[in-house]
C-alpha positions as CSV (number, residue, x, y, z in Angstrom):
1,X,10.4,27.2,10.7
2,X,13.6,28.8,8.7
3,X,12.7,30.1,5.2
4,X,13.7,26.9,2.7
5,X,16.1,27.4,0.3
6,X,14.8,27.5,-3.5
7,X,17.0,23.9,-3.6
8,X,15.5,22.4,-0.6
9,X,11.6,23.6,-1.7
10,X,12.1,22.2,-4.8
11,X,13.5,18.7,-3.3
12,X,10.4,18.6,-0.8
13,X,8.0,20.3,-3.9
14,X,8.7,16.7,-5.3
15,X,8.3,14.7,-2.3
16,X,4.6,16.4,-2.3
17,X,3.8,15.6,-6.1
18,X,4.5,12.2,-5.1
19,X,2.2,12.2,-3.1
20,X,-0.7,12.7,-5.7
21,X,0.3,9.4,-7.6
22,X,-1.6,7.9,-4.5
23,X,-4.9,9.9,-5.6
24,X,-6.3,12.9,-4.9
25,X,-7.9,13.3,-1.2
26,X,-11.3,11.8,-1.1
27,X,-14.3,13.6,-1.4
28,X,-16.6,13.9,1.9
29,X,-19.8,11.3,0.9
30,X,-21.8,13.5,3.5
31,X,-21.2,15.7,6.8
32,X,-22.6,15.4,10.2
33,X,-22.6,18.4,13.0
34,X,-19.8,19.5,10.4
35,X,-17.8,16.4,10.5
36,X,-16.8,14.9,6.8
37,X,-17.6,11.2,5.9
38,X,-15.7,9.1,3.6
39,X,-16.6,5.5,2.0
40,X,-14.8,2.9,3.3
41,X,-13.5,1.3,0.1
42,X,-15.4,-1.1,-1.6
43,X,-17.6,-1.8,1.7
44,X,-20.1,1.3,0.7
45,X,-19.5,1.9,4.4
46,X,-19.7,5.5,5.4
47,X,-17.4,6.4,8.0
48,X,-16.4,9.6,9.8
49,X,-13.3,10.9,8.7
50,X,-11.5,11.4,12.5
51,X,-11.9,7.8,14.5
52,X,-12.2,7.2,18.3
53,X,-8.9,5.2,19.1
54,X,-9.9,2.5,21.8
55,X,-6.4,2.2,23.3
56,X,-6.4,5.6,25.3
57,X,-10.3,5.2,26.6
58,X,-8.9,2.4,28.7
59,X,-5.7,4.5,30.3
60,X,-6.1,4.1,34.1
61,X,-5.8,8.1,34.4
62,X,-9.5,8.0,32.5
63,X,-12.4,7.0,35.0
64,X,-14.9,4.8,33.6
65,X,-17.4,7.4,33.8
66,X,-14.9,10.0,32.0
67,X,-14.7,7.2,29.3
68,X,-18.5,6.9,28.6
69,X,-18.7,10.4,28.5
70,X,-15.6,11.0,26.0
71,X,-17.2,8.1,23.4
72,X,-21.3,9.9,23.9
73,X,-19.7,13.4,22.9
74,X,-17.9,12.2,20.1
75,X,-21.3,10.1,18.9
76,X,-23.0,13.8,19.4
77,X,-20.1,15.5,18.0
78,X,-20.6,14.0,14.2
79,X,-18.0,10.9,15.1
80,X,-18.8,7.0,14.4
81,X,-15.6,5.3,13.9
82,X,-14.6,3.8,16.8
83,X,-11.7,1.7,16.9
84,X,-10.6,-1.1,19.5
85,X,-8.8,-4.1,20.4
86,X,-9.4,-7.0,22.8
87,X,-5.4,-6.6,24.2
88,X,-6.5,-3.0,25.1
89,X,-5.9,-2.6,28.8
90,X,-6.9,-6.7,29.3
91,X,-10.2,-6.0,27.8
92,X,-11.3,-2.4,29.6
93,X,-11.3,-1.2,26.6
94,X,-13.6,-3.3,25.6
95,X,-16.0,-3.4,28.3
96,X,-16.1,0.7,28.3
97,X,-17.2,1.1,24.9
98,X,-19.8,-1.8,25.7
99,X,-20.8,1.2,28.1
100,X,-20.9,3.8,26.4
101,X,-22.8,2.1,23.2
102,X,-25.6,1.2,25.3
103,X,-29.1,3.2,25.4
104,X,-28.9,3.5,21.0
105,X,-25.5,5.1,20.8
106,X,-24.6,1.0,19.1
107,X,-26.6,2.3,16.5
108,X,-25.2,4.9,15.3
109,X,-21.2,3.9,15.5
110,X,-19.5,1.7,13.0
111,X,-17.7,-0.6,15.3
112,X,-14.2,-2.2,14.9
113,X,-12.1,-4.5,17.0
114,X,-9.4,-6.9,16.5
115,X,-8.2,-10.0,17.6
116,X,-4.1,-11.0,18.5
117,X,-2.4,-13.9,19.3
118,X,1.0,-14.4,19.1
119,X,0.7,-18.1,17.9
120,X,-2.0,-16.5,15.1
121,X,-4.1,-19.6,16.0
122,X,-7.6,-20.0,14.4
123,X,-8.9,-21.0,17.9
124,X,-7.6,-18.4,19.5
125,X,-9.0,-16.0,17.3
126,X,-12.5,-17.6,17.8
127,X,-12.4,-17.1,21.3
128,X,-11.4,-13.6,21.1
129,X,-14.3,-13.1,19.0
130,X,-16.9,-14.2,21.9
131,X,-15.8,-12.6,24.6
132,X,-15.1,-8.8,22.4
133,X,-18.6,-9.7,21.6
134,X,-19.3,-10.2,25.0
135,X,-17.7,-7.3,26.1
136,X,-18.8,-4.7,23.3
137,X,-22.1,-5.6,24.4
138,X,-23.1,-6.3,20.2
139,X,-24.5,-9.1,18.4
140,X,-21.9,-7.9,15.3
141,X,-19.1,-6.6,14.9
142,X,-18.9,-3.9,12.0
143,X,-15.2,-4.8,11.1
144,X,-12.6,-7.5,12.9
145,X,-9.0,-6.9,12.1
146,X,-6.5,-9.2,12.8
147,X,-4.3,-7.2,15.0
148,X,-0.3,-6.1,14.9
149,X,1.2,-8.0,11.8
150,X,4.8,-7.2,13.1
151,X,7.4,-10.3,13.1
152,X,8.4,-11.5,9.9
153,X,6.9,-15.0,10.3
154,X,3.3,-13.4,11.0
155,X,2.1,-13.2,7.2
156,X,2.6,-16.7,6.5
157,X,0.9,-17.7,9.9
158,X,-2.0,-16.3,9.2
159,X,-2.7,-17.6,6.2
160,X,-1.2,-21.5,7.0
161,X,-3.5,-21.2,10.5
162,X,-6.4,-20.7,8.6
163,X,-7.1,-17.2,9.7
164,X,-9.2,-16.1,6.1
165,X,-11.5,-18.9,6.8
166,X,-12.0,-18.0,10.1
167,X,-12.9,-14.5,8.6
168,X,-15.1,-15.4,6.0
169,X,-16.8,-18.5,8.5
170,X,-17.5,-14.7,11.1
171,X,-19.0,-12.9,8.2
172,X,-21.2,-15.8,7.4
173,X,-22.4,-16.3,10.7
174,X,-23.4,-13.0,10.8
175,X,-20.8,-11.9,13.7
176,X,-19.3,-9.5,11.7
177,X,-19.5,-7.6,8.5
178,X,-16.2,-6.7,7.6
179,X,-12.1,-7.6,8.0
180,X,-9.0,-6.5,7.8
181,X,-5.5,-6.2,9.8
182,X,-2.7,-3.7,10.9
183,X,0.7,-3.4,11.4
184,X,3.2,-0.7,12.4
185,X,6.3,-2.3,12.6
186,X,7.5,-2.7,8.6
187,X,5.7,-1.9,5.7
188,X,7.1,-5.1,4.0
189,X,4.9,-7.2,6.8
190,X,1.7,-5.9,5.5
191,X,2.4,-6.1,1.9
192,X,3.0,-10.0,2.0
193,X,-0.2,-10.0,3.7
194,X,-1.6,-8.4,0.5
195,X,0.6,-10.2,-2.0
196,X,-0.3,-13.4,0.1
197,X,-3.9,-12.8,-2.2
198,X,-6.4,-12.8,0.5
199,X,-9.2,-10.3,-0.4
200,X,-9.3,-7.9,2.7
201,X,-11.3,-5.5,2.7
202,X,-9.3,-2.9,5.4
203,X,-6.1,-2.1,6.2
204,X,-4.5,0.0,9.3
205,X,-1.6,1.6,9.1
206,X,1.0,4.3,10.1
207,X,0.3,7.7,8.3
208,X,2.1,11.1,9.2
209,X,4.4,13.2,8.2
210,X,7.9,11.4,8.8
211,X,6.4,8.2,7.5
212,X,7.0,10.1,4.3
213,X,10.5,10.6,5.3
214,X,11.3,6.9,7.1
215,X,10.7,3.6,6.8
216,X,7.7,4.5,4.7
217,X,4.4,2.7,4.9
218,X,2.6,5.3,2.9
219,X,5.1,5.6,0.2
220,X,5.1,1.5,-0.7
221,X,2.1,-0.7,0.7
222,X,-0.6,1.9,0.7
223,X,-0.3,1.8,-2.5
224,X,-0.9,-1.7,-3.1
225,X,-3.9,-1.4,-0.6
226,X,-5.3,1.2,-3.0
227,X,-4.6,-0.8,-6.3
228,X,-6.7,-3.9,-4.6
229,X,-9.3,-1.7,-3.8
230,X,-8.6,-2.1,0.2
231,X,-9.5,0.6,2.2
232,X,-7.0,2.8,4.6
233,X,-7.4,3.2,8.3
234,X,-5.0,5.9,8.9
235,X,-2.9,5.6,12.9
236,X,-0.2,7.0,14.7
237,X,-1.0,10.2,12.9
238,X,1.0,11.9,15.9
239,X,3.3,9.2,16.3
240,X,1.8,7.1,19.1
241,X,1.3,7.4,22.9
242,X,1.6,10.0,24.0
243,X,1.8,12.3,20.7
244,X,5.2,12.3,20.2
245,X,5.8,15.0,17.5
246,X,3.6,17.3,18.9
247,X,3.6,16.4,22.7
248,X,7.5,15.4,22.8
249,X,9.1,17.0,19.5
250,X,7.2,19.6,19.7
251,X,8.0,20.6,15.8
252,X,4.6,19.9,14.2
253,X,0.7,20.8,15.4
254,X,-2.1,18.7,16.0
255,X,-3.6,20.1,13.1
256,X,-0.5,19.7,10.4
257,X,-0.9,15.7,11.5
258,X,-3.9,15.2,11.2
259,X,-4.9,17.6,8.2
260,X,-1.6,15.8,6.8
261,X,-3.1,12.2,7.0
262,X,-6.8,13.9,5.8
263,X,-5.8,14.7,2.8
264,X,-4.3,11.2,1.5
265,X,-6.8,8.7,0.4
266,X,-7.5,7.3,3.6
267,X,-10.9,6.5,4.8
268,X,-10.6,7.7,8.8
269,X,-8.3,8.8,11.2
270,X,-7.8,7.2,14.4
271,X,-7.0,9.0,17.0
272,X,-6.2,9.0,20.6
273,X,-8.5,11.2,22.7
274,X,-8.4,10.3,26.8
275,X,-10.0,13.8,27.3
276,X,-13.0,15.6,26.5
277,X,-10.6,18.6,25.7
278,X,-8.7,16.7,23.1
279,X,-11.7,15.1,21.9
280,X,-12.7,18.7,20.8
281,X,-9.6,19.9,19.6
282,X,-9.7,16.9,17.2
283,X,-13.4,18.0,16.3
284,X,-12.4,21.1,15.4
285,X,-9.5,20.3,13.2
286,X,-11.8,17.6,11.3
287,X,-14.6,20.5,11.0
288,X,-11.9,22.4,9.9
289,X,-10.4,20.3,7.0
290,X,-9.8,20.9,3.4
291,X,-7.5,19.6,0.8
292,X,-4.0,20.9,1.2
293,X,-2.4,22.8,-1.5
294,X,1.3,21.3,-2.6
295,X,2.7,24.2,-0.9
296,X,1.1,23.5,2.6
297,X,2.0,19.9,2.2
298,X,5.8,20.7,1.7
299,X,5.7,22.8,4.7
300,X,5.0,20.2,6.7
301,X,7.1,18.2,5.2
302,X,10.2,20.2,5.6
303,X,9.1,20.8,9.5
304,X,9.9,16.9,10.2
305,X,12.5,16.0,7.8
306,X,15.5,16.4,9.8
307,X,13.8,14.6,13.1
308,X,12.2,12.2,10.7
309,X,15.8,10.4,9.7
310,X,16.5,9.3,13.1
311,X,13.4,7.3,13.4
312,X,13.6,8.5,17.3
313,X,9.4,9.6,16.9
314,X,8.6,6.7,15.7
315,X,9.7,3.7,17.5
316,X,7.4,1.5,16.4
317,X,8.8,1.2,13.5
318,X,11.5,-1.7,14.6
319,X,11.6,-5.1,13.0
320,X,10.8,-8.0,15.3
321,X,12.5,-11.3,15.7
């Protein structure tokens, strides 16, 4: 990267302070093999701060058997957020980490799933609910999200279909313990989800470098999230499948993404790992983490900007009709 200028560090010095009006980067609540734990909000849930994403264990390049193995290490390795979805690859997904959680590795994971339909029917979501249980080979699910909040009309169904209640009914029956949603399309989505006064508990969303720079979901609705006391799932930390700022842009490291989205007050990290050797480049950098002084943070910062304004790295972030 070119030296900055003293006008453009100063520019992206103030980006950074920003920044802090979020909070300060949490503390780790404990470590395991060398892994930091955060809480999850107000659950009291403690959860590994880097988290298996579910998506890529279902990628037909990954054998089932690579797939087991890739979940087990991460257990051993210090890791027990796993992430998932019942869309994911029509339900391999699913049915892999049922695999891999089997002989006491359920136990020692914090589980989460979600549920999508496009007509955000409360039936629908009930049935989804059976068969991920089915599938995840559990009695409970640690935390259901409802999954994708990205058309504009998706907010208001989900709160005129009922979805809450069929939230809260879950909890009660003991079929899960926590809920939340995600989005990645517009930041303005998940707000009204927030503003619609639901109590969640989680949310998911966006956080990386060029957020800061585009459409931002970091810069607007986590902040809500935090005011209401709703925990951050941190995705697309390398700007989707495959990492397109480091795999395709090829302007910022593993490590500056995901030590970037560490150090905001977000609870875990999801992240795609469809090899053992990722899987252990990720270890490392969440071994390796510590808060970021401003100065590190505006070097990242200014490594993106120019490829941030495009919105080319992140073309999840369209609105939807």
């Amino acid at each position: 990267m070119k030296q900055l200028g003293r006008r453009d560090f100063l520019r992206l010095s103030a980006l950074a302070s920003a920044l802090a009006g979020l909070g300060s980067t949490p503390s780790s609540a404990e470590s395991r093999n060398g892994i930091p734990y955060r809480t999850l909000g107000e659950t009291g849930e403690k959860v590994s701060i880097i988290g298996v994403g579910g998506y890529h264990i279902g990628f037909p390049h990954v054998s089932d058997a690579d797939a087991v193995r890739i979940m087990r290490t991460a257990v051993d390795g210090g890791v027990n957020f796993f992430d998932n979805a019942y869309v994911y690859s029509d339900g391999r997904s699913e049915r892999l980490m049922g695999e891999a959680l089997k002989d006491g590795y359920r136990d020692k994971v914090f589980l989460m799933t979600k549920f999508y339909t496009d007509a955000r029917d409360a039936a629908g979501a009930k049935q989804q609910l059976e068969e991920s249980l089915r599938r995840l080979n559990t009695g409970v699910i640690d935390l259901w999200q409802v999954h994708q909040v990205h058309r504009a009309e998706h907010p208001r169904l989900v709160y005129e279909n009922d979805l809450p209640e069929v939230l809260m009914k879950a909890k009660e029956e003991g079929k899960i313990r926590h809920y939340g949603f995600t989005g990645h399309s517009r930041p303005e989505y998940l707000q009204e989800m927030i503003d619609r006064g639901f109590a969640w508990e989680t949310v998911q969303m966006p956080v990386n470098p060029l957020d800061h720079h585009f459409t931002s979901f970091q810069n607007s609705v986590m902040q809500s999230a935090l005011q209401k006391k709703i925990a951050v799932i941190a995705m697309k930390s390398l700007g989707g499948s495959p990492g397109q700022f480091v795999n395709n842009g090829k302007f910022l490291t593993v490590k500056d993404c995901l030590h970037y989205a560490m150090n905001l007050p977000v609870a875990t990290v999801v992240s795609g790992m469809d090899t053992l050797e990722r899987l252990q480049e990720n270890l490392g950098v969440a071994r390796d983490f510590k808060p970021l002084a401003k100065e590190e943070v505006v070097e990242i910062l200014a490594k993106c900007e120019q490829q941030a304004m495009t919105g080319r790295f992140e073309p999840y972030k369209q609105a939807r009709v």
